[in-house]
PDB file of N, CA, C and O in Angstrom:
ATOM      1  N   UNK A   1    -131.064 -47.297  15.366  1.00  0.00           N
ATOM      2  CA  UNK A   1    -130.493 -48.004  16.508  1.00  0.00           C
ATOM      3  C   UNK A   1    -129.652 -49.163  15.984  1.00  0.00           C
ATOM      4  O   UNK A   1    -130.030 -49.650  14.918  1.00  0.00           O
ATOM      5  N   UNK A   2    -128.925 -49.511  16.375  1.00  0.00           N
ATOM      6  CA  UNK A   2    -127.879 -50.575  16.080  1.00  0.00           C
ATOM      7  C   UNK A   2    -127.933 -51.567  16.992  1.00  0.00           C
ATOM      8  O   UNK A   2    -127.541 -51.659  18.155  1.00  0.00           O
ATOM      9  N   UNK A   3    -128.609 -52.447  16.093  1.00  0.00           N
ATOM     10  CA  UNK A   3    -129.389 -53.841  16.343  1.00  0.00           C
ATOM     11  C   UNK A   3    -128.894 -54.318  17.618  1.00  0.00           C
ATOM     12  O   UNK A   3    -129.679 -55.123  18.117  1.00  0.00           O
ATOM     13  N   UNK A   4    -127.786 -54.082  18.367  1.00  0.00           N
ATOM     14  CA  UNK A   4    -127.038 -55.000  19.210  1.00  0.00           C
ATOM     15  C   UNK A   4    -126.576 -54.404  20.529  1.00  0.00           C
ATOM     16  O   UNK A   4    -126.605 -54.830  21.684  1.00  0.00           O
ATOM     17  N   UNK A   5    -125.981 -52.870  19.777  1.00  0.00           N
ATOM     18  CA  UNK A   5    -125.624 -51.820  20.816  1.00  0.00           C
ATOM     19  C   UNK A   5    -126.009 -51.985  22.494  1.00  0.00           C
ATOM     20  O   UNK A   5    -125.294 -51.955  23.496  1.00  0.00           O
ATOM     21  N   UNK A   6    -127.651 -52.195  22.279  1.00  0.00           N
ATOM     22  CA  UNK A   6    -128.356 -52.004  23.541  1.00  0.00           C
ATOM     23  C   UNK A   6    -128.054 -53.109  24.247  1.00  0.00           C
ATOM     24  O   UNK A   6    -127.713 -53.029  25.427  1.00  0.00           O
ATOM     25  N   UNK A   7    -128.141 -54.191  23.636  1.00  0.00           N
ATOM     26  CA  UNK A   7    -127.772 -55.298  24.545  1.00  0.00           C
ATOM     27  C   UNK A   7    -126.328 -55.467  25.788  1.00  0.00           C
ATOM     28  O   UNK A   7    -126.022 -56.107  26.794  1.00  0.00           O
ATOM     29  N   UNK A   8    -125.664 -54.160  24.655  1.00  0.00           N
ATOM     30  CA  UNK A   8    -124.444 -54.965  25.781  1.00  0.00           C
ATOM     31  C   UNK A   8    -124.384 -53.303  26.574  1.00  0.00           C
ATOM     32  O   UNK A   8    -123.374 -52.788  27.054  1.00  0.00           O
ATOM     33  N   UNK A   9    -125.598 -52.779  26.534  1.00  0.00           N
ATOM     34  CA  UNK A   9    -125.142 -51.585  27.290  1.00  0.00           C
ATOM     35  C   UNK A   9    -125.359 -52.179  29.356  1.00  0.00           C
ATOM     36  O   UNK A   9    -125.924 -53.112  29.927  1.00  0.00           O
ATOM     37  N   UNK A  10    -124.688 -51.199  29.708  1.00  0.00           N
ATOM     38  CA  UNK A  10    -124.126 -52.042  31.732  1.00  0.00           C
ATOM     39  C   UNK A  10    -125.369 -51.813  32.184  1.00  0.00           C
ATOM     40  O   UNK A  10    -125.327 -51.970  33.404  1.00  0.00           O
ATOM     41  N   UNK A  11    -127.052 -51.366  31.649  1.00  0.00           N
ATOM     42  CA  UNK A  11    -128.304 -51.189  32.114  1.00  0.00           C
ATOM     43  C   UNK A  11    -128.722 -52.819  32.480  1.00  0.00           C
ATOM     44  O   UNK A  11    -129.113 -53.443  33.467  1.00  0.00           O
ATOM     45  N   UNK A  12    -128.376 -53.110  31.001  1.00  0.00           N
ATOM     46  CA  UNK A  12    -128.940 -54.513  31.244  1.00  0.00           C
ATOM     47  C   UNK A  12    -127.796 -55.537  31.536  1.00  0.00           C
ATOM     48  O   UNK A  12    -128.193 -56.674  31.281  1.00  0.00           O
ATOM     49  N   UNK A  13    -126.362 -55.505  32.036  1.00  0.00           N
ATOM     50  CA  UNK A  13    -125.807 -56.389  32.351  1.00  0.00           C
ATOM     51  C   UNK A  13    -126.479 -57.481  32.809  1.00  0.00           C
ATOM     52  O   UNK A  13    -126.520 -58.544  32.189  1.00  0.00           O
ATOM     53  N   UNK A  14    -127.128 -57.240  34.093  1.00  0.00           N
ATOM     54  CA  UNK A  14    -127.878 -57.999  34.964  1.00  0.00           C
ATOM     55  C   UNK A  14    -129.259 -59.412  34.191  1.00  0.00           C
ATOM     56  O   UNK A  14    -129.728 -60.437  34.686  1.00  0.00           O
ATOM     57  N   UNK A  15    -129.381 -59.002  33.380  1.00  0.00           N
ATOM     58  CA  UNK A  15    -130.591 -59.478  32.867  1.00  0.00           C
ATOM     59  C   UNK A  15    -129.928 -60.458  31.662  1.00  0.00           C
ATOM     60  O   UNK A  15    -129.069 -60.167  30.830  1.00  0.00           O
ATOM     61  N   UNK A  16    -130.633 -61.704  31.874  1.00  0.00           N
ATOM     62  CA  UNK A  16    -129.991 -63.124  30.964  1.00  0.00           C
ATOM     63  C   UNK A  16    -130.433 -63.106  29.655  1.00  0.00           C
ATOM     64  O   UNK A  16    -131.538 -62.916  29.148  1.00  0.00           O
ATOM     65  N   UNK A  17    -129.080 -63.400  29.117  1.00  0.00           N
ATOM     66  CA  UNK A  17    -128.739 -62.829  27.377  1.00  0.00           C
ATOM     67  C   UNK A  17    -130.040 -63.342  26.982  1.00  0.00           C
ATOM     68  O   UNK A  17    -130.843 -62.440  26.744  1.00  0.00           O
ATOM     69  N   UNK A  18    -130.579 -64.766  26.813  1.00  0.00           N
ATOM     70  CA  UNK A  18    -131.409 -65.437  26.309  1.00  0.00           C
ATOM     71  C   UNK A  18    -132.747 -64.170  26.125  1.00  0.00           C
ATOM     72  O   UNK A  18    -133.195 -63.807  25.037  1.00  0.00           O
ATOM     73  N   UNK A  19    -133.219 -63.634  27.549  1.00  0.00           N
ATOM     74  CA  UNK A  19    -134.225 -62.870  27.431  1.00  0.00           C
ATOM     75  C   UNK A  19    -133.794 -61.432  26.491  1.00  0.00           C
ATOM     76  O   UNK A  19    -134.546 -60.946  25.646  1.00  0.00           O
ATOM     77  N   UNK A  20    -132.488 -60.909  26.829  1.00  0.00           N
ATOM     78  CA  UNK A  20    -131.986 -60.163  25.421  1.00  0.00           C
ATOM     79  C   UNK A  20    -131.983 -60.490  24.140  1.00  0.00           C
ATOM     80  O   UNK A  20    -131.903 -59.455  23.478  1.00  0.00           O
ATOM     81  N   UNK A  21    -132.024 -61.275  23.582  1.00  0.00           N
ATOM     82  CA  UNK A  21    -132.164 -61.971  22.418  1.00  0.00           C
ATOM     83  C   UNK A  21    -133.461 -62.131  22.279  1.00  0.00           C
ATOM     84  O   UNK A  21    -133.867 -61.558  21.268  1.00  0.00           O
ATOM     85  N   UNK A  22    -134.380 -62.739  22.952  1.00  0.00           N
ATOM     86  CA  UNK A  22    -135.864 -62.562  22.661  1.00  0.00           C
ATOM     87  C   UNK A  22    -136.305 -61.203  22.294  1.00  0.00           C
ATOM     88  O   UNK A  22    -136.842 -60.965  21.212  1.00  0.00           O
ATOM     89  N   UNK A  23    -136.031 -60.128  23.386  1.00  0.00           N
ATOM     90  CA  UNK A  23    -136.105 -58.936  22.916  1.00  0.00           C
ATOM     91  C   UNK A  23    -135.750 -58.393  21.779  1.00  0.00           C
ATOM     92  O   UNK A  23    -136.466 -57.604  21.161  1.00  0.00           O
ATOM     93  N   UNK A  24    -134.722 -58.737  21.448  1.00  0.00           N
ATOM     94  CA  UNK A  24    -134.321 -58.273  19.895  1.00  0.00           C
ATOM     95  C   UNK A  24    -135.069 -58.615  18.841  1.00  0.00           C
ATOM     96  O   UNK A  24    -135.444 -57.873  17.934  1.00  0.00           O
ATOM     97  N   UNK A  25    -135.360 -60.214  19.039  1.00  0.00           N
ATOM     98  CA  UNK A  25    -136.830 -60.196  18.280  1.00  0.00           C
ATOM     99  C   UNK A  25    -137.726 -59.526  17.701  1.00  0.00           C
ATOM    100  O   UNK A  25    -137.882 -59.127  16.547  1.00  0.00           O
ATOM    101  N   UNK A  26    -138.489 -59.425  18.955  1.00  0.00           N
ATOM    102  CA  UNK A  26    -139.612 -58.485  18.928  1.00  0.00           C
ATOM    103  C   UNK A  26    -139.025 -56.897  19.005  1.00  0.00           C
ATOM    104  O   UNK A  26    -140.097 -56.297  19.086  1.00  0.00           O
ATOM    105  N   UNK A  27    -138.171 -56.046  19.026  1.00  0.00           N
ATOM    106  CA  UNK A  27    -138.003 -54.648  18.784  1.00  0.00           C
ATOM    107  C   UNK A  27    -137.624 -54.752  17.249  1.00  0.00           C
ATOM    108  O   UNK A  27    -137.739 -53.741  16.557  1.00  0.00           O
ATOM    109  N   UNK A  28    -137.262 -55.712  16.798  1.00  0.00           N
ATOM    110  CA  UNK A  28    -136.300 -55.114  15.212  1.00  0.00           C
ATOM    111  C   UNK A  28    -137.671 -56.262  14.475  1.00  0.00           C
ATOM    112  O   UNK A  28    -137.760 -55.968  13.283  1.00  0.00           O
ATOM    113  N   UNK A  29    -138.456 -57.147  14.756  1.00  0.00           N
ATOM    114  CA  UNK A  29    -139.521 -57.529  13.254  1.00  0.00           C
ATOM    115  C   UNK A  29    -140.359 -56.780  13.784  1.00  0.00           C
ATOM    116  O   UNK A  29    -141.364 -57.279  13.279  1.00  0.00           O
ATOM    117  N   UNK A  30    -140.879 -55.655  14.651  1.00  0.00           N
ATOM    118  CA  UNK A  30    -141.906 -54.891  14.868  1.00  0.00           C
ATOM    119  C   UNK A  30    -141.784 -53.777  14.227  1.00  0.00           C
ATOM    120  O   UNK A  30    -142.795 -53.138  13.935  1.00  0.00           O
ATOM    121  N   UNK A  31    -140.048 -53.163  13.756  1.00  0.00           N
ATOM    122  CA  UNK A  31    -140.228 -51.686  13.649  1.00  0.00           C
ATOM    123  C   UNK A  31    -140.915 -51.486  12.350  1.00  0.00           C
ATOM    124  O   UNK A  31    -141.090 -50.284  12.154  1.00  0.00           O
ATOM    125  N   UNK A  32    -141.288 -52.105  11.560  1.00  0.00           N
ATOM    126  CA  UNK A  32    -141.890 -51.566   9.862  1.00  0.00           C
ATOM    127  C   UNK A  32    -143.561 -52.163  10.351  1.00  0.00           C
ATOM    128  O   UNK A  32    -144.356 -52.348   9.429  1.00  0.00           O
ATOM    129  N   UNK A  33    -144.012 -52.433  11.753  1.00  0.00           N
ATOM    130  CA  UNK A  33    -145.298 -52.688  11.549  1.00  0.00           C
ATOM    131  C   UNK A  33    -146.291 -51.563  11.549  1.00  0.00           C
ATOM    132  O   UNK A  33    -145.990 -50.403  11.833  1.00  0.00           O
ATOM    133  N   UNK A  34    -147.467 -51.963  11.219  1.00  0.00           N
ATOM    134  CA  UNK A  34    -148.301 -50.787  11.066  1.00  0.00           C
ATOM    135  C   UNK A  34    -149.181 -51.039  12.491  1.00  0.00           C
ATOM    136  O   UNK A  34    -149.012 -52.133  13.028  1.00  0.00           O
ATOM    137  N   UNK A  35    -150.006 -50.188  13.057  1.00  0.00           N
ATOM    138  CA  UNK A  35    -150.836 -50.292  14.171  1.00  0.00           C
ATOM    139  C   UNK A  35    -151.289 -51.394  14.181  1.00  0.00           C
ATOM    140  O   UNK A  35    -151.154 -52.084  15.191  1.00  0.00           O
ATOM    141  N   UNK A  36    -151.836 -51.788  13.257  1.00  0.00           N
ATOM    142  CA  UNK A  36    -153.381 -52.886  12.703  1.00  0.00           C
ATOM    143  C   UNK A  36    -152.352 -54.271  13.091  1.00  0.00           C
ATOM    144  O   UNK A  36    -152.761 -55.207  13.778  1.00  0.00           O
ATOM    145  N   UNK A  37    -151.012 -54.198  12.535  1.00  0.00           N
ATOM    146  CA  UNK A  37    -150.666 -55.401  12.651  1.00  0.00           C
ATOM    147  C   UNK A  37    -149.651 -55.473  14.129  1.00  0.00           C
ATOM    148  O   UNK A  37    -149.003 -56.494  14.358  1.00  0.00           O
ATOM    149  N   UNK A  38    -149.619 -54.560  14.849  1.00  0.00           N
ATOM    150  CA  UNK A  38    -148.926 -54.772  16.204  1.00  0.00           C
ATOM    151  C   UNK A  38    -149.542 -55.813  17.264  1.00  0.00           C
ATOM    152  O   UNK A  38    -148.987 -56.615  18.015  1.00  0.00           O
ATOM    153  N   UNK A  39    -150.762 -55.531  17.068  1.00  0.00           N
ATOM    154  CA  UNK A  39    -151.631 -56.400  18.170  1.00  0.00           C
ATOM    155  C   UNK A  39    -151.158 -57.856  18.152  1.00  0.00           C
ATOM    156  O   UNK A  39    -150.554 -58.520  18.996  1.00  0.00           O
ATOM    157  N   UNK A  40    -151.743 -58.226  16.599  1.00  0.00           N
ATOM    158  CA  UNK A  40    -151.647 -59.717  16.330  1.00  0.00           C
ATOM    159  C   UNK A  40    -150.172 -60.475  16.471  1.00  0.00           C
ATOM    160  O   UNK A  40    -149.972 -61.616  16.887  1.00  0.00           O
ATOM    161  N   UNK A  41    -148.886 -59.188  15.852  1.00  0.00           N
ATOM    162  CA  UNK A  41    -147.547 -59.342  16.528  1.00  0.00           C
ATOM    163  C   UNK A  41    -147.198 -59.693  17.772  1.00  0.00           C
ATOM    164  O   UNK A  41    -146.405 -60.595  18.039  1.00  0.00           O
ATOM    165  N   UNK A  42    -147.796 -58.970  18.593  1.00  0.00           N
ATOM    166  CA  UNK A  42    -147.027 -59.026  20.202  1.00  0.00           C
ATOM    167  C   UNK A  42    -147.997 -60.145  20.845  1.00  0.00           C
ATOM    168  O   UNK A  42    -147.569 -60.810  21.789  1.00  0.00           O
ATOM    169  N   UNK A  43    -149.248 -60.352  20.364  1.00  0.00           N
ATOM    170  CA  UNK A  43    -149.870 -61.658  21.136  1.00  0.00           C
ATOM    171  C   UNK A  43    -149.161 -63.205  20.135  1.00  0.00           C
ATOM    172  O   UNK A  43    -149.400 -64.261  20.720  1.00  0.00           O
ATOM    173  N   UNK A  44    -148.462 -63.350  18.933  1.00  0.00           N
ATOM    174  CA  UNK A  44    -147.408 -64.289  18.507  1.00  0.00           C
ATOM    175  C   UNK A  44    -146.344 -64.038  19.469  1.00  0.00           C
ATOM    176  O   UNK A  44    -146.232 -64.984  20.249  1.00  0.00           O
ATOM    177  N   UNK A  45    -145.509 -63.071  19.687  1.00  0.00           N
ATOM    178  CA  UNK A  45    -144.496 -62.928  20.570  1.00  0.00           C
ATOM    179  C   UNK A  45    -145.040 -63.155  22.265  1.00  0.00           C
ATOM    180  O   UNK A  45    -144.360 -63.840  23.029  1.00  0.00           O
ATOM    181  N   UNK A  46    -145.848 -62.741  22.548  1.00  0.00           N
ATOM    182  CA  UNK A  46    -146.748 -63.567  23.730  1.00  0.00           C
ATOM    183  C   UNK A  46    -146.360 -64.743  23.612  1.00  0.00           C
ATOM    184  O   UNK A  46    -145.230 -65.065  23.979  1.00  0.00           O
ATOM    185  N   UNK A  47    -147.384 -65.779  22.975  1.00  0.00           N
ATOM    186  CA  UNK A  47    -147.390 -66.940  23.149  1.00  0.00           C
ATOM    187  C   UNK A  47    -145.761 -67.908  23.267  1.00  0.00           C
ATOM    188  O   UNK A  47    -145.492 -68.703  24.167  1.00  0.00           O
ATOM    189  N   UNK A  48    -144.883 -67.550  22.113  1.00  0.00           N
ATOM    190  CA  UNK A  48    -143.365 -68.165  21.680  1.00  0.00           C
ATOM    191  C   UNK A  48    -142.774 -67.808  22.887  1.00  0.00           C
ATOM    192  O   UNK A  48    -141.923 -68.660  23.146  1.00  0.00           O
ATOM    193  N   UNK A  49    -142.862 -66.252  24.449  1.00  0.00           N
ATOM    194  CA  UNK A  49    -142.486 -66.380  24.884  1.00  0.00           C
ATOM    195  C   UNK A  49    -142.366 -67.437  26.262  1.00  0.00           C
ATOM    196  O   UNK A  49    -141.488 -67.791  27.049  1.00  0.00           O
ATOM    197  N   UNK A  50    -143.896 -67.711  26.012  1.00  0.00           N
ATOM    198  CA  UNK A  50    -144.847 -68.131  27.135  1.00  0.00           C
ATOM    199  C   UNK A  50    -144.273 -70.044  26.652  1.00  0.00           C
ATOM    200  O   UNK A  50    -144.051 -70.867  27.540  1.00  0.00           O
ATOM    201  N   UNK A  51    -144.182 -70.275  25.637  1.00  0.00           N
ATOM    202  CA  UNK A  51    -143.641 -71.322  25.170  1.00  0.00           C
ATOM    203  C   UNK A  51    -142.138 -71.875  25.670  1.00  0.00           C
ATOM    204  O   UNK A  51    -141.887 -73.041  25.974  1.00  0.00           O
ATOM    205  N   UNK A  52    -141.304 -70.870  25.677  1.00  0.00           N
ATOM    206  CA  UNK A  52    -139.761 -71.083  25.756  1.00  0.00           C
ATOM    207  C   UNK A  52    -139.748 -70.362  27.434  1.00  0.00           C
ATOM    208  O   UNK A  52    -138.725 -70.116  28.074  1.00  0.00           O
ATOM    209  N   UNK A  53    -140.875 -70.174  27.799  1.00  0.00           N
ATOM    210  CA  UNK A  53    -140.527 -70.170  29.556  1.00  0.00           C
ATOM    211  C   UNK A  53    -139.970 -68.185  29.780  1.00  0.00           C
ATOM    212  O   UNK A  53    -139.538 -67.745  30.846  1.00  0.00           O
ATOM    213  N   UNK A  54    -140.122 -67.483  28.718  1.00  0.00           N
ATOM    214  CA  UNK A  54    -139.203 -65.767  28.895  1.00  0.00           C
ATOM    215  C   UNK A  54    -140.739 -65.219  29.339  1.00  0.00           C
ATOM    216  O   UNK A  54    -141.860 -65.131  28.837  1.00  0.00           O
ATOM    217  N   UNK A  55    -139.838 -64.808  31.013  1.00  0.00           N
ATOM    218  CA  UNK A  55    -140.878 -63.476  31.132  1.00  0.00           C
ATOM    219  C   UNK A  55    -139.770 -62.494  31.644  1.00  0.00           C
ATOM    220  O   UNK A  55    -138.569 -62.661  31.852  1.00  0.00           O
ATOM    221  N   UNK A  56    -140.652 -61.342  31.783  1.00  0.00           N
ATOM    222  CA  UNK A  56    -140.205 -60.443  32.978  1.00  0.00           C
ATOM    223  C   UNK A  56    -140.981 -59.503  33.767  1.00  0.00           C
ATOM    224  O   UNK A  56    -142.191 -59.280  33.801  1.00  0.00           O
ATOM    225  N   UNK A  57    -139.906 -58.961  34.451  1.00  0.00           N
ATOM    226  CA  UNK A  57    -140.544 -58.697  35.707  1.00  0.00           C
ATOM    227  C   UNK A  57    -140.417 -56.935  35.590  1.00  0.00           C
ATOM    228  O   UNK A  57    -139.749 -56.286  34.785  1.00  0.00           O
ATOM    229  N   UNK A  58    -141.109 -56.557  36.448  1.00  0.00           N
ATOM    230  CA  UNK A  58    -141.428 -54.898  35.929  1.00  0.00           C
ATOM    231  C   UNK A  58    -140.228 -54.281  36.003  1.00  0.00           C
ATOM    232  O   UNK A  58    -140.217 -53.161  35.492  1.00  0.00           O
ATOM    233  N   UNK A  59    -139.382 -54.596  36.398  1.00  0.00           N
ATOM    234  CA  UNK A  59    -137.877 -53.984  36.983  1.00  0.00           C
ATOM    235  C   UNK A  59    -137.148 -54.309  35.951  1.00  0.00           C
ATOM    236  O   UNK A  59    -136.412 -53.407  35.550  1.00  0.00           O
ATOM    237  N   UNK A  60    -137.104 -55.459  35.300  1.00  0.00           N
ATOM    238  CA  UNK A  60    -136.455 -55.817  33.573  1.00  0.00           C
ATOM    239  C   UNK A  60    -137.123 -55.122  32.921  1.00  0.00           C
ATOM    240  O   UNK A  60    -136.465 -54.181  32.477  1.00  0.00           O
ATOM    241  N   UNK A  61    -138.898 -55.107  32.414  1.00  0.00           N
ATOM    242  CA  UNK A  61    -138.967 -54.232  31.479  1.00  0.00           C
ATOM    243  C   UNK A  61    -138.324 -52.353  31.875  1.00  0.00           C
ATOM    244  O   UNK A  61    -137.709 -51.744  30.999  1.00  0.00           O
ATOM    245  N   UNK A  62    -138.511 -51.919  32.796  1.00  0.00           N
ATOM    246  CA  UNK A  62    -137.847 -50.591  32.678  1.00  0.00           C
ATOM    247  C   UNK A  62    -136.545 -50.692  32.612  1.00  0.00           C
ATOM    248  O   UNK A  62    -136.207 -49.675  32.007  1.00  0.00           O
ATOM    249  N   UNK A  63    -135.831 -51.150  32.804  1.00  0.00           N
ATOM    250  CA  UNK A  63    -134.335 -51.090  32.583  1.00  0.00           C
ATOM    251  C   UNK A  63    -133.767 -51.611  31.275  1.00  0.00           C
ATOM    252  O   UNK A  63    -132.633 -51.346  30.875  1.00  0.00           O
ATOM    253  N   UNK A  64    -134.656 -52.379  30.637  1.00  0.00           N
ATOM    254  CA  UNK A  64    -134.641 -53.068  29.054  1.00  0.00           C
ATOM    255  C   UNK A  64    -135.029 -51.551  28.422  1.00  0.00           C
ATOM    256  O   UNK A  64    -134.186 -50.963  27.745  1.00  0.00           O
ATOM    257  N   UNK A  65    -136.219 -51.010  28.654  1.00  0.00           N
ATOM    258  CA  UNK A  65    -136.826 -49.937  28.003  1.00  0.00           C
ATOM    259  C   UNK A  65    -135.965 -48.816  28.318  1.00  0.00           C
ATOM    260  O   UNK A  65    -135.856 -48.004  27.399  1.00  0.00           O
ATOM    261  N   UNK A  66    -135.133 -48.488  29.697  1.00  0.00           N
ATOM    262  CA  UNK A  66    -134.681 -47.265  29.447  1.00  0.00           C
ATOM    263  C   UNK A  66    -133.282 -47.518  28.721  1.00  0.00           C
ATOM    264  O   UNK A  66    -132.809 -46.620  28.025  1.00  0.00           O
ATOM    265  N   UNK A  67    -132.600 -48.765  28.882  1.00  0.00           N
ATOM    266  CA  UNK A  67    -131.527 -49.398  27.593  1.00  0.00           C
ATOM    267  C   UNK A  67    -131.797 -49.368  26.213  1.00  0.00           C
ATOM    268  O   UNK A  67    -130.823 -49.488  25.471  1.00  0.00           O
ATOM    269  N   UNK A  68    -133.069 -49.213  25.637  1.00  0.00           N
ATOM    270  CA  UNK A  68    -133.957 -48.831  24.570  1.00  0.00           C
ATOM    271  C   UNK A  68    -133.417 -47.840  23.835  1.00  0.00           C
ATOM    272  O   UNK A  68    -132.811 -47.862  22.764  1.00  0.00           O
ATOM    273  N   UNK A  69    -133.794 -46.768  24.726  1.00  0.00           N
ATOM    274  CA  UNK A  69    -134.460 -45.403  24.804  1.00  0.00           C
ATOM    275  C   UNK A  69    -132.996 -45.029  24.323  1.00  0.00           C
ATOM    276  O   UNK A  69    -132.932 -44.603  23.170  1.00  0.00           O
ATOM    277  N   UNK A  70    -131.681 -45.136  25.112  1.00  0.00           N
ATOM    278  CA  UNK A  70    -130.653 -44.562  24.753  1.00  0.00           C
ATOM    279  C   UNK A  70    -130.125 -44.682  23.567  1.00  0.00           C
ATOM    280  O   UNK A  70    -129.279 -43.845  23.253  1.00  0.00           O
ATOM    281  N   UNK A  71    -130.361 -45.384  22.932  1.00  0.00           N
ATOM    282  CA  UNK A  71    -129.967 -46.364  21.461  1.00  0.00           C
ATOM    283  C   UNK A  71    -130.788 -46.193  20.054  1.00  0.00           C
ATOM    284  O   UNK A  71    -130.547 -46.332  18.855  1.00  0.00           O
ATOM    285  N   UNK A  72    -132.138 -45.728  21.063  1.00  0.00           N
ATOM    286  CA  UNK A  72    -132.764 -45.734  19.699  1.00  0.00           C
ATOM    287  C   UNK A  72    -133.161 -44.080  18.956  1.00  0.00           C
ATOM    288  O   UNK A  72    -132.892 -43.029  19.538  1.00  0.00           O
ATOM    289  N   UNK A  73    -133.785 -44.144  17.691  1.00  0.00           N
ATOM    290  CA  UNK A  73    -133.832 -42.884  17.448  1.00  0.00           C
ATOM    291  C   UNK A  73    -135.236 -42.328  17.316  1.00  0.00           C
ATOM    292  O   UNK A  73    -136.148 -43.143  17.454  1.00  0.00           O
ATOM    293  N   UNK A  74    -135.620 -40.784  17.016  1.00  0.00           N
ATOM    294  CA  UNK A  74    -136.613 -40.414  17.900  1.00  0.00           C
ATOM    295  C   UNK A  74    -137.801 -40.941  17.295  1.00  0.00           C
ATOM    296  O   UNK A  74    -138.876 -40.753  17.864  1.00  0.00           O
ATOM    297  N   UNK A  75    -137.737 -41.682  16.036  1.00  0.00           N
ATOM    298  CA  UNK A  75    -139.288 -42.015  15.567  1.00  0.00           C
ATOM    299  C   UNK A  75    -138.815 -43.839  16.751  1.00  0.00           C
ATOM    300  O   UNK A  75    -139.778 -44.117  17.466  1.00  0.00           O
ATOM    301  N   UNK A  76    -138.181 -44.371  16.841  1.00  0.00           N
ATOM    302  CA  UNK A  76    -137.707 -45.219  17.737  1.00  0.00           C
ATOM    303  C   UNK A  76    -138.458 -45.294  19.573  1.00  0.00           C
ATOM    304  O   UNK A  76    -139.053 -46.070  20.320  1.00  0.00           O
ATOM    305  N   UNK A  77    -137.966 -44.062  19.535  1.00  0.00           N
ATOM    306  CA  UNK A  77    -138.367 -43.971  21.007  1.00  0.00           C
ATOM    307  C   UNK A  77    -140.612 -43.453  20.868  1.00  0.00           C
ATOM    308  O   UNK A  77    -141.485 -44.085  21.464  1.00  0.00           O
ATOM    309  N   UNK A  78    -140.786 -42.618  20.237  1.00  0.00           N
ATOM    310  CA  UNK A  78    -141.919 -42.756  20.024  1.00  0.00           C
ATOM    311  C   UNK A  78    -142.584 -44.187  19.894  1.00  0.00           C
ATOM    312  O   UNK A  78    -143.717 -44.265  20.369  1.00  0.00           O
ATOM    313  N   UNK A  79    -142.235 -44.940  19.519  1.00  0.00           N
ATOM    314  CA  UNK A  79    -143.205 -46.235  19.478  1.00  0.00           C
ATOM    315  C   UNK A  79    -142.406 -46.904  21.169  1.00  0.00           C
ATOM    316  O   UNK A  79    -143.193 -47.564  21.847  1.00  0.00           O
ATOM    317  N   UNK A  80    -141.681 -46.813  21.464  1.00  0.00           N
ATOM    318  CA  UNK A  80    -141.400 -47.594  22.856  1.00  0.00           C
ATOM    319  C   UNK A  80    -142.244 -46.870  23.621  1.00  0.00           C
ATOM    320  O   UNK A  80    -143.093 -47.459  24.290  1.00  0.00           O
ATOM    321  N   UNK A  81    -142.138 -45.414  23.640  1.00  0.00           N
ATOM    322  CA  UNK A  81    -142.923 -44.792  24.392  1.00  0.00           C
ATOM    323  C   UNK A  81    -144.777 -45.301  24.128  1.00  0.00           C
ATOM    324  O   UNK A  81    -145.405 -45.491  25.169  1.00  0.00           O
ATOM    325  N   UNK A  82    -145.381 -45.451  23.067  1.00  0.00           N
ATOM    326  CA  UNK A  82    -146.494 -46.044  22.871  1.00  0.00           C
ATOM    327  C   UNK A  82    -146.712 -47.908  23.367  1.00  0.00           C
ATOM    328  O   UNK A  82    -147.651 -48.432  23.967  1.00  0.00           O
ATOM    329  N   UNK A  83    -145.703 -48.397  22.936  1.00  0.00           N
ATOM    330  CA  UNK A  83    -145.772 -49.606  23.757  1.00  0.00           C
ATOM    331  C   UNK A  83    -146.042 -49.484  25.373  1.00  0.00           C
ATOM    332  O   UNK A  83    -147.049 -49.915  25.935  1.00  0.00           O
ATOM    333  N   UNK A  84    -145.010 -48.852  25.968  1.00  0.00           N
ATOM    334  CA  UNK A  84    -144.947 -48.842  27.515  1.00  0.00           C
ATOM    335  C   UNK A  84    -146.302 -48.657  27.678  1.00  0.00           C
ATOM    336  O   UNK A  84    -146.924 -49.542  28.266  1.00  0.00           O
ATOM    337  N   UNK A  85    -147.224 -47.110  27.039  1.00  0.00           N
ATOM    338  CA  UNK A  85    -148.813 -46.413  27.569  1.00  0.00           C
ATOM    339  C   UNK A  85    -149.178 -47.755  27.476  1.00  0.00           C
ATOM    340  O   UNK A  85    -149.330 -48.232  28.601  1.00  0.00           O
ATOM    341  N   UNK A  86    -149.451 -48.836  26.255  1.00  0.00           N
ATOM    342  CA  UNK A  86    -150.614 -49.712  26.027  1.00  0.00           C
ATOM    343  C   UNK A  86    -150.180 -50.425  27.457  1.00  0.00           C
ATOM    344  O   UNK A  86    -150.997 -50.321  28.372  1.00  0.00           O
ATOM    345  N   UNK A  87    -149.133 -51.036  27.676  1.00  0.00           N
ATOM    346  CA  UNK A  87    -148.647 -51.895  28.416  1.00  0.00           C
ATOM    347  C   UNK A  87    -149.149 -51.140  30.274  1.00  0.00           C
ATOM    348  O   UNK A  87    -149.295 -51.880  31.247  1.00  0.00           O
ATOM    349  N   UNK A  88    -149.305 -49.753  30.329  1.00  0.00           N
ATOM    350  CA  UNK A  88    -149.666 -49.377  31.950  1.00  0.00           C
ATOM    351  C   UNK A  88    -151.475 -49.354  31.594  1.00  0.00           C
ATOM    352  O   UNK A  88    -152.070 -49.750  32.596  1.00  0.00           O
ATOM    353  N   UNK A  89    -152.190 -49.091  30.745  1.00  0.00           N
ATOM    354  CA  UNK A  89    -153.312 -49.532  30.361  1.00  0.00           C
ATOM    355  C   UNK A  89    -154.228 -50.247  30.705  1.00  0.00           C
ATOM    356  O   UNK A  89    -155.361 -49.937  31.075  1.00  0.00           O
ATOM    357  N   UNK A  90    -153.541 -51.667  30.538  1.00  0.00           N
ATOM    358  CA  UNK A  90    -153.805 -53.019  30.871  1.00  0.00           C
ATOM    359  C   UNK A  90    -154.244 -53.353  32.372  1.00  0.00           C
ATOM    360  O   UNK A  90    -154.482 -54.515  32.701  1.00  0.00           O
TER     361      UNK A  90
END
């Protein structure tokens, strides 16, 4: 996937760069993690977001995720697809 592509795709026009940029974050220092260390990852990315005020709302994450999906490649979309399960889980 090409680090940037997704951002400027017209899915996510709507949605403020700042929270695009957070996202980029967390999709590109996650992709070399291993299971063991995802958890402890996304509850750091938790907190820094919870810090700087970034949330969203269920209608941003699917439209972030299906802006994802188009961009990325298939070992790519396999882990978004595993994020989303943990994330309906909850």
């Amino acid at each position: 996937m090409n680090q940037n592509e997704w951002m400027n795709d017209p899915l996510v026009a709507g949605i403020d760069k700042a929270k695009l940029q957070f996202l980029q974050m967390l999709v590109f220092e996650s992709r070399n993690l291993t299971k063991e260390q995802m958890i402890p990852f996304l509850m750091s990315v938790a907190q820094k977001g919870k810090a700087s005020n970034v949330s969203f709302d269920d209608r941003e994450i699917e439209t972030i995720v299906a802006a994802l999906r188009k961009y990325a490649s298939p070992d790519e979309v396999d882990k978004i697809n595993k994020l989303m399960a943990m994330k309906k889980r909850r």
